[in-house]
C-alpha positions as CSV (number, residue, x, y, z in Angstrom):
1,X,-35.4,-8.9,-17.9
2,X,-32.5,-7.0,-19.5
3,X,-29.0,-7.0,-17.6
4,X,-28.0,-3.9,-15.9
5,X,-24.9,-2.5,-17.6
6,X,-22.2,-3.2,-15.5
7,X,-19.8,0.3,-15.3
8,X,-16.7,1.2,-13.6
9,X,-16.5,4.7,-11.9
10,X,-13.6,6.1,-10.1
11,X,-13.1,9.7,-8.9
12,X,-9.6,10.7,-8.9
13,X,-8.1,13.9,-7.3
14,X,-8.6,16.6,-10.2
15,X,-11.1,19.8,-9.3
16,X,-14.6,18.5,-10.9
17,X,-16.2,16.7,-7.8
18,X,-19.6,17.7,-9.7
19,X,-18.7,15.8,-12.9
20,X,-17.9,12.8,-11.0
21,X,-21.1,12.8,-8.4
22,X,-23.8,13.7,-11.2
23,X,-22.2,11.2,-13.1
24,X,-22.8,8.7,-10.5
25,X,-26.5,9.7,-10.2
26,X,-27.0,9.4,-13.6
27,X,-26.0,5.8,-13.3
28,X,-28.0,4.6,-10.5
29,X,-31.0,6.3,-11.8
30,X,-30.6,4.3,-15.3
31,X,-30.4,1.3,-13.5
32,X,-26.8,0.9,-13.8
33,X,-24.8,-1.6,-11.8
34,X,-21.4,0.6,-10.7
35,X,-18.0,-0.4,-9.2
36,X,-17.3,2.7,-7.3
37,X,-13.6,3.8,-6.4
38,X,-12.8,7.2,-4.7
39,X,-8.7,8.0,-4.4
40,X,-8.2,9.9,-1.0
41,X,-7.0,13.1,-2.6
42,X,-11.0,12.9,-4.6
43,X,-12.0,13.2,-0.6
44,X,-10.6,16.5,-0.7
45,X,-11.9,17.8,-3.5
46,X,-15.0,16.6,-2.9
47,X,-15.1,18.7,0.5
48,X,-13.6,21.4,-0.6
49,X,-16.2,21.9,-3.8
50,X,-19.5,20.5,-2.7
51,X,-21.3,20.3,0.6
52,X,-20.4,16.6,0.6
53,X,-18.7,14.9,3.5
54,X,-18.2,11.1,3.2
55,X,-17.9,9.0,5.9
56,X,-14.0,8.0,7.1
57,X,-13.0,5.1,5.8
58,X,-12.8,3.7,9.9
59,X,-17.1,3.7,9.3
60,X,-16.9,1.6,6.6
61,X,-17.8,1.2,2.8
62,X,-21.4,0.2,3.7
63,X,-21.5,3.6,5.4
64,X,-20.1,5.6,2.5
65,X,-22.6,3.9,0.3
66,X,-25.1,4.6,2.4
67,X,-24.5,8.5,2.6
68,X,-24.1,8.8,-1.3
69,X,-27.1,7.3,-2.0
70,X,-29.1,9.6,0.3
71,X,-27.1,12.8,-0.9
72,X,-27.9,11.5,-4.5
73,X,-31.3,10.7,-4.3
74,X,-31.3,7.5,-5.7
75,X,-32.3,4.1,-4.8
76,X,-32.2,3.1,-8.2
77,X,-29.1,0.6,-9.4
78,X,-26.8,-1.3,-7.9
79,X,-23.3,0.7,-5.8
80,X,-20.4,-0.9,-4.6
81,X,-17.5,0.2,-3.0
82,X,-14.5,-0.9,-3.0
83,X,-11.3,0.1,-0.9
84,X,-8.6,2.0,-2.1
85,X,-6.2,-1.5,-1.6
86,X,-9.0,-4.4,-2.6
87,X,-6.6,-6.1,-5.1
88,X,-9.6,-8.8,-4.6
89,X,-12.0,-6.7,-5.8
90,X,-13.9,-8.1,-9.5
91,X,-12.5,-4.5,-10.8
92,X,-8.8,-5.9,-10.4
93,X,-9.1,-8.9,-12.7
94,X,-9.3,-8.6,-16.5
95,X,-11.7,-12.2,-16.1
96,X,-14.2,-10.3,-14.1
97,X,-14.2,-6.1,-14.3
98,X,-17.2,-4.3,-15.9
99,X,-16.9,-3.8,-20.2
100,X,-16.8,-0.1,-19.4
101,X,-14.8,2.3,-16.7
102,X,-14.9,5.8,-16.2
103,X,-12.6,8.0,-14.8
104,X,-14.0,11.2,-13.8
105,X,-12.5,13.8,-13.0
106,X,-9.2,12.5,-13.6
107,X,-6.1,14.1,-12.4
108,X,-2.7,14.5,-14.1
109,X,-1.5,12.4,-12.3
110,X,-4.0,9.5,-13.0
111,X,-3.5,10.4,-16.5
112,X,0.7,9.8,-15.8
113,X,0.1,6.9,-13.7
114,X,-2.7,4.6,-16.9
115,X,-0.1,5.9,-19.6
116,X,2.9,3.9,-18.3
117,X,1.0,1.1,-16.9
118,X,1.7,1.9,-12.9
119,X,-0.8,0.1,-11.0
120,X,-0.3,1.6,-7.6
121,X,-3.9,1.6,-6.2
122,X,-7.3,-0.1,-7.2
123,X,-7.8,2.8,-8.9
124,X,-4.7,2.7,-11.4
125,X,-4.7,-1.2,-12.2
126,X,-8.8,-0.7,-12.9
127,X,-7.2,1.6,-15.5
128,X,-4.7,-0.8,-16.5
129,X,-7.2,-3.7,-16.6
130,X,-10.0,-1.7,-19.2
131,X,-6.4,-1.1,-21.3
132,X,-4.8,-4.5,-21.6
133,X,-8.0,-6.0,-22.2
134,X,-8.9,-3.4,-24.9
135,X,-12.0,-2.9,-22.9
136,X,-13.9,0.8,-22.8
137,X,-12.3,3.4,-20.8
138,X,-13.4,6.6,-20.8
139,X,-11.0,9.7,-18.9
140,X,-12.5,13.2,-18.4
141,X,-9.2,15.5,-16.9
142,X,-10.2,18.7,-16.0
143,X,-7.0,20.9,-16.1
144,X,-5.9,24.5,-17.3
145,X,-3.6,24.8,-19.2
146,X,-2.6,21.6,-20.2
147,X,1.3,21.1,-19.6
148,X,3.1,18.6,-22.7
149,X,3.3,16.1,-20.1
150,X,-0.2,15.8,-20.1
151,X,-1.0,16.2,-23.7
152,X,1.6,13.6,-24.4
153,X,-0.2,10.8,-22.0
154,X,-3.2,12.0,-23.3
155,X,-2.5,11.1,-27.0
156,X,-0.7,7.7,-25.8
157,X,-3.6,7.5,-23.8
158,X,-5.6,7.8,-26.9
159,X,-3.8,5.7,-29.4
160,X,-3.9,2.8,-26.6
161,X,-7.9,2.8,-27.4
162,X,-9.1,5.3,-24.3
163,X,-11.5,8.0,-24.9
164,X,-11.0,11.3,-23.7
165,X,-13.5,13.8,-22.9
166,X,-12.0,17.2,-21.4
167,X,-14.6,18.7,-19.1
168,X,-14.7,21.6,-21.7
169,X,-18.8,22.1,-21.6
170,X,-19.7,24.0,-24.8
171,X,-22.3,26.8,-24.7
172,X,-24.4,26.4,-27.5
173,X,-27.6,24.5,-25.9
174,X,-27.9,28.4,-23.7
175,X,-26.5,27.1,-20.3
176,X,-28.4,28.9,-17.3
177,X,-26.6,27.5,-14.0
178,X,-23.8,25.3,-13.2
179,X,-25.9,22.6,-13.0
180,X,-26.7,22.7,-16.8
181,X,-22.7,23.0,-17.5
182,X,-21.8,20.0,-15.8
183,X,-24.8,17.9,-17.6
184,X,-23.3,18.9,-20.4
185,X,-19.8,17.1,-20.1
186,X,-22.2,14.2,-18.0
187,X,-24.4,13.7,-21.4
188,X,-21.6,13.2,-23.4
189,X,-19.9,10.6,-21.5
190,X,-23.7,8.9,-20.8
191,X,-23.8,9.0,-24.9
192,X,-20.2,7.4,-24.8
193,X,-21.0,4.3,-22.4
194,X,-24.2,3.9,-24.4
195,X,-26.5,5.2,-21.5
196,X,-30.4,6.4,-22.4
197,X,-30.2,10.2,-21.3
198,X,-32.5,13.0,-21.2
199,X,-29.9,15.9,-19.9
200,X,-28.7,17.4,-23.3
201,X,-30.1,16.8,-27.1
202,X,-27.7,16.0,-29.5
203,X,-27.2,18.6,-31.8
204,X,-30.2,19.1,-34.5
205,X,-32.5,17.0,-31.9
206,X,-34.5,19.9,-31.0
207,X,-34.9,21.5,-34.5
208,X,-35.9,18.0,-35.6
């Protein structure tokens, strides 16, 4: 029996809750094994853009887990948690983290915080972890306009061996709902981690 591909997810405070959640679902349903980190500031975005309302961190990670996989409808994969302060978490620890890590959305400030190698939360040192080990790390900001600052990390971001995938959905496969916009950015980072998926053909698939 093959492995399940181990993956890194966090969800950092940038507007794109829907990115991040379909991502997740994705995932699970493709048998994926995910670390799962959630900054507080993703909390609220995650209210304020979906119907969504996780469980305070008082109720426990169980709990959280729990409530995402029923709002997801999946029981497929493997989902852990891990606090926002678990320094002893397998993510922390360039001997034991998942190959691949996703950040998405990712804010300008998560962006600031993986170009000059801050490691302030589990969330950060992840980051720092996929970069120093010159493992995959894959960062989807979703901001308009970009400012220098942020251009500037992203391109040092870049030439430190990240990938970055603005959450620019193009237009071209006929989009007809919100839901087929955000598959769109969540194919291309499924084609990126090296994920089977059936939300988007590449281009030329369907005429071939």
């Amino acid at each position: 029996m093959a492995t399940a591909k181990a993956i890194t997810l966090a969800w950092s405070g940038a507007s794109g809750a829907q990115y991040g959640l379909r991502l997740l679902q994705c995932l699970l349903a493709a048998q994926c094994s995910v670390s799962l980190l959630i900054s507080r500031a993703a909390e609220v975005v995650i209210e304020t853009e979906t119907p969504y309302r996780l469980p305070n961190e008082a109720e426990g990670l169980e709990a959280r887990r729990e409530y995402l996989r029923e709002a997801l409808n999946t029981e497929d994969g493997e989902l852990v948690l891990y606090g926002r302060d678990d320094w002893f978490s397998p993510v922390a620890s360039g001997s034991s983290a998942p190959r691949s890590m996703v950040v998405c959305p990712a804010s300008g400030g998560t962006l600031s915080s993986l170009a000059s190698g801050a490691s302030n939360n589990l969330i950060e040192r992840a980051g720092d972890v996929a970069l120093k080990e010159r493992r995959q790390l894959i960062l989807v900001p979703r901001e308009a306009p970009y400012s220098q600052v942020h251009l500037e990390n992203m391109l040092k971001l870049t030439q430190m061996g990240a990938v970055i995938i603005p959450a620019s959905p193009g237009f071209y496969h006929q989009p007809k709902s919100i839901e087929d916009l955000v598959d769109f950015i969540v194919a291309r980072v499924l084609d990126q981690l090296g994920v089977d998926q059936r939300l988007m053909p590449r281009w030329g698939e369907e005429d071939r």
